[in-house]
C-alpha positions, 0 to 999 in steps of 0.5 A: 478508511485509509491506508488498507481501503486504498492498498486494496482499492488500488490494486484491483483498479490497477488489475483491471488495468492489466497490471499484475499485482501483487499486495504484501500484507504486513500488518498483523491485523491483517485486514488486506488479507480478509478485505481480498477474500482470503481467510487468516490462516494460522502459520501462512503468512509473510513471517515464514520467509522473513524468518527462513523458515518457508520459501516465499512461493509457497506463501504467495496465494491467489484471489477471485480477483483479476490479476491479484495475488496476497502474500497473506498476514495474520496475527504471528506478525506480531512475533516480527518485532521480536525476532528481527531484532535479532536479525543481522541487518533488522530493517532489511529483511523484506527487501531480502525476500522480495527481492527477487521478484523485482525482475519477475515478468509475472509481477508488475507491481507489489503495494505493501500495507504497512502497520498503522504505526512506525515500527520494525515492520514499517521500516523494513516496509519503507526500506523496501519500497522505491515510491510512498503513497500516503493515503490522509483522511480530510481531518485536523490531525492528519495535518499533524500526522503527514508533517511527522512521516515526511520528516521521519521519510527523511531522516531515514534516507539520509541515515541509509535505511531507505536510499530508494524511498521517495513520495509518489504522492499523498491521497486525500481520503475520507472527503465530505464536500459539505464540511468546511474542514474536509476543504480547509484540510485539502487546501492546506496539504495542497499549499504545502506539497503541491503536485505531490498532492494527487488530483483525485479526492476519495470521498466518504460513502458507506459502501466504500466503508462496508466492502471490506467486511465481505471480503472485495475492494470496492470496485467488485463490491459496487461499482457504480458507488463514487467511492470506486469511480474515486479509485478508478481515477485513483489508479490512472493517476498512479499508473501515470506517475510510474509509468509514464504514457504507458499505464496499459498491460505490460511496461516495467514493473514498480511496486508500491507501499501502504502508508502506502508506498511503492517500488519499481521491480515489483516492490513496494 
């Protein structure tokens, strides 16, 4: 229950909001797409445009869900890896192909879903984000793990792959109140990152965990659980840090990225 939980979990809360979303599933695995209720349909997916090979209007699908919109993965991501490496300018592809929807008025926010590990995707991903969300479960190696990606975050940008990146903030997940580890966790990243460290906490319930599996965020699957009034707040806090007062229907687009991440424009 991390980077997909939350990608999702946000972006319905944030489409509750009024703020349209559009989530860029670019992990082969392609849980976002299933856990918003759209099937993995062969020859659908983001490779299309990342290849020239299909325009990314015809790629973008709609869901039951108010204001959400997929641009959809399936396992033919896997062939990114190869085929971008040929590619001039590898890294930059999905900057290329979403950067018109940045200016779109239809589209106020993309939050991409990133693979689980440092790839082509992951870079072509952060490159094309303006802001990080990093979602770390209340666990001993993500210690270890958030260390890693904000020293890969910076030698990114200052080799020029990711000149917009930056951390929007990290989301303590997967939180039982009743272990001495899940405190000690939060403390520590707390002590090391300060304000960076969203305020709200994302427990661990069995609901949140079962919402994927039928196809909704938490928020439509059961609304009254502690895990979506966590997201609820979640999103408030997001919507804060990138719009300012103005978290209401309308304001200037951003975008953001699973690790999570995100990008003024509608990027991210």
């Amino acid at each position: 229950m991390g980077k997909t939980t939350t990608t999702i979990s946000l972006a319905a809360c944030l489409g509750a909001m009024g703020k349209r979303v559009l989530v860029v599933d670019f992990d082969p695995q392609a849980n976002a797409t299933s856990g918003l209720g759209l099937e993995k349909m062969p020859g659908e997916s983001v490779l299309g445009p990342l290849m020239d090979e299909a325009s990314l209007d015809d790629r973008i699908k709609h869901t039951l869900f108010e204001n959400i919109y997929v641009l959809p993965s399936e396992i033919d991501l896997c062939g990114a890896e190869i085929e971008l490496c040929h590619k001039e300018n590898p890294s930059g592809q999905l900057t290329r192909v979403l950067e018109p929807l940045r200016e779109s008025p239809d589209i106020d926010l993309i939050l991409i879903d990133c693979p689980p590990s440092l790839s082509i995707l992951t870079l072509n991903a952060f490159a094309a984000s303006d802001w990080l969300i990093v979602p770390l479960q209340c666990e001993y190696y993500a210690l270890e793990g958030i260390s890693t990606l904000t020293q890969t975050m910076e030698q990114l940008k200052e080799n020029g792959v990711t000149p917009r990146l930056e951390l929007l903030g990290i989301v303590m997940t997967m939180f039982d109140g009743r272990t001495k580890l899940s405190n000690t966790v939060v403390d520590e990243v707390q002590k090391h990152f300060g304000n960076k460290v969203f305020e709200t906490v994302i427990p661990r319930t069995t609901r949140l965990a079962e919402a994927p599996s039928h196809g909704k965020p938490i928020r439509e699957y059961d609304g009254y659980n502690a895990g979506a009034a966590a997201y609820d707040v979640l999103a408030e806090e997001v919507a804060g840090r990138l719009w300012g007062g103005d978290s209401s229907e309308g304001g200037d687009e951003a975008g953001a990225d699973d690790a999570s991440g995100a990008e003024p424009g509608g990027n991210g």
